[in-house]
C-alpha positions in Angstrom: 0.0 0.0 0.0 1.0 3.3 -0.2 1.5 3.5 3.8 3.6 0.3 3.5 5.7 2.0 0.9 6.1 5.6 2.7 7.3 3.7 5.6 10.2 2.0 3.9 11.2 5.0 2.1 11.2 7.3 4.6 13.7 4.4 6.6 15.7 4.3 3.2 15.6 8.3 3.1 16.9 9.0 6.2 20.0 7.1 5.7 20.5 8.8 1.9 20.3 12.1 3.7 22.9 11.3 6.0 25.3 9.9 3.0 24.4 12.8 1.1 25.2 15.4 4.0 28.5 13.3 4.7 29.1 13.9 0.5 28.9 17.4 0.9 30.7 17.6 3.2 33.7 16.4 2.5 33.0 18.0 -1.2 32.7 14.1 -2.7 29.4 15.4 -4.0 28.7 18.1 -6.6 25.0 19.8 -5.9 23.4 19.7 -9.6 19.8 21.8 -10.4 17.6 19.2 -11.1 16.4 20.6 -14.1 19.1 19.8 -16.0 18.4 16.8 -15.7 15.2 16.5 -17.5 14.8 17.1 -21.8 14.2 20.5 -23.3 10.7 19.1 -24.1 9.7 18.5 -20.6 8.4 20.2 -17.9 7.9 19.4 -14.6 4.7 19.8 -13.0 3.2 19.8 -9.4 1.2 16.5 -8.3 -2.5 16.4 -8.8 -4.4 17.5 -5.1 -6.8 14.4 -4.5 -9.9 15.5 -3.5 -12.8 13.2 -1.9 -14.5 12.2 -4.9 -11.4 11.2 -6.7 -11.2 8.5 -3.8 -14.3 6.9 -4.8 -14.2 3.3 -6.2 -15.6 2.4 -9.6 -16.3 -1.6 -9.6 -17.2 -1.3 -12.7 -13.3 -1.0 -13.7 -10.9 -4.5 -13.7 -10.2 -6.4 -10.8 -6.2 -4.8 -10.8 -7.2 -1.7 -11.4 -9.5 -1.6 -8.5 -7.1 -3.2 -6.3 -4.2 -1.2 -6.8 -6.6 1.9 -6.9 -7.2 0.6 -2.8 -3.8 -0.2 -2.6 -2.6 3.4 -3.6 -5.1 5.6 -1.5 -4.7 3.0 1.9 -4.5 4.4 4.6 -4.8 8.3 3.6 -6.7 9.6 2.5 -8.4 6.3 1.8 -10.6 5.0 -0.9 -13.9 4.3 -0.3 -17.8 3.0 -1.6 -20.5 3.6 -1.0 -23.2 1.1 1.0 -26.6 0.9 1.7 -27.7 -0.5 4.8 -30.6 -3.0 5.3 -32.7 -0.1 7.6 -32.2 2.1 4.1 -29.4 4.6 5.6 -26.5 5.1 3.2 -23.2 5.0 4.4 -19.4 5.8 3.9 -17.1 2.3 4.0 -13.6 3.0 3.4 -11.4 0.1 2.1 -7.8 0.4 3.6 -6.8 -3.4 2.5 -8.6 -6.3 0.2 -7.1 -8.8 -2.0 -8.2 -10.6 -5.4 -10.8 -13.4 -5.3 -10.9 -15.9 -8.2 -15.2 -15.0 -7.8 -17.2 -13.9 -10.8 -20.4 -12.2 -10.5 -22.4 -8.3 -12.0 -19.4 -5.4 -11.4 -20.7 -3.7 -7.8 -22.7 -6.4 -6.4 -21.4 -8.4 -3.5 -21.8 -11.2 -1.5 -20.6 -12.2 2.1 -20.1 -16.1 3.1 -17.8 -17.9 5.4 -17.5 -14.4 7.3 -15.8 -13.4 3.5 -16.9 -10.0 1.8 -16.6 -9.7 -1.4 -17.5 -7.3 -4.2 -17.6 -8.2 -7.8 -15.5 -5.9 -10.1 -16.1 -5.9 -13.9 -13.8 -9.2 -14.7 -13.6 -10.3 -11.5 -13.6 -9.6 -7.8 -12.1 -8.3 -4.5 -12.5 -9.8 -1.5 -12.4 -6.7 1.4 -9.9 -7.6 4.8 -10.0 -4.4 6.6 -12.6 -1.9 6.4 -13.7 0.9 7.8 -17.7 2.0 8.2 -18.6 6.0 8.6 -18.4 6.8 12.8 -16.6 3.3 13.2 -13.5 2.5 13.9 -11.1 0.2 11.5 -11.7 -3.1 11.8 -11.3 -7.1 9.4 -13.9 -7.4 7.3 -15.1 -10.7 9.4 -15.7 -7.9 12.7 -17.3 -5.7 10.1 -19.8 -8.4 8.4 -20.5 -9.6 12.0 -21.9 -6.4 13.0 -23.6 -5.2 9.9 -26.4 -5.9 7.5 -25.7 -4.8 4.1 -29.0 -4.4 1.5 -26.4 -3.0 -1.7 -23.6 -1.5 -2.8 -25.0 2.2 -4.1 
């Protein structure tokens, strides 16, 4: 995920900074402007801002892409669908982790069996491992399916 990755960068960071402080130090390093080092033909550009409805999940995109969509937005600021619950209130769920299920079934619909929750994407499926619902806190999807009673995915 992209919390998993942050983490092991910023170990992997630290210790460049330190080799890179110790370079200039003793003037084994040369400082360079970094935009020489991209083409005449390119710019560089400032990162996108994410806002909330970027973060919303589209099930009716692949299996991968859906996955890695979670996987790149877990655990800020999170990626998240949609639910309606069986009293008719809709809800927030945020998906921090999930993992591929060989299940086929309609892109957005899901099931839940064997204290499994799993949501159908367009060739495929995800099966949801840690969740979070709107004014809960984080919990496994089994804790989550325990608790809940799920009517659709909106």
């Amino acid at each position: 995920t992209a919390g998993t990755l942050h983490d092991k960068l910023m170990e992997s960071g630290a210790e460049l900074v330190i080799e890179t402080v110790n370079g200039l130090l003793s003037k084994s390093l040369i400082p360079m402007d970094q935009t020489e080092l991209i083409g005449d033909d390119l710019a560089l550009k400032p990162a996108p801002k994410i806002f909330k409805p970027d973060c919303e999940i589209r099930w009716k995109n692949s299996t991968k892409k859906v996955y890695d969509f979670i996987r790149g937005l877990s655990p800020y600021p999170g990626a998240f669908t949609q639910i309606k619950l069986e009293t008719g209130i809709i809800k927030t769920l945020k998906i921090f982790e999930c993992k591929p299920s060989r299940e086929i079934g309609p892109a957005g619909k899901f099931v839940i069996e064997n204290e499994k929750f799993i949501i159908y994407t367009s060739n495929g499926a995800l099966e949801l491992t840690e969740v979070q619902l709107e004014g809960k806190k984080r919990m496994n999807a089994a804790e989550f399916i325990r608790g809940t009673t799920i009517s659709s995915i909106v």
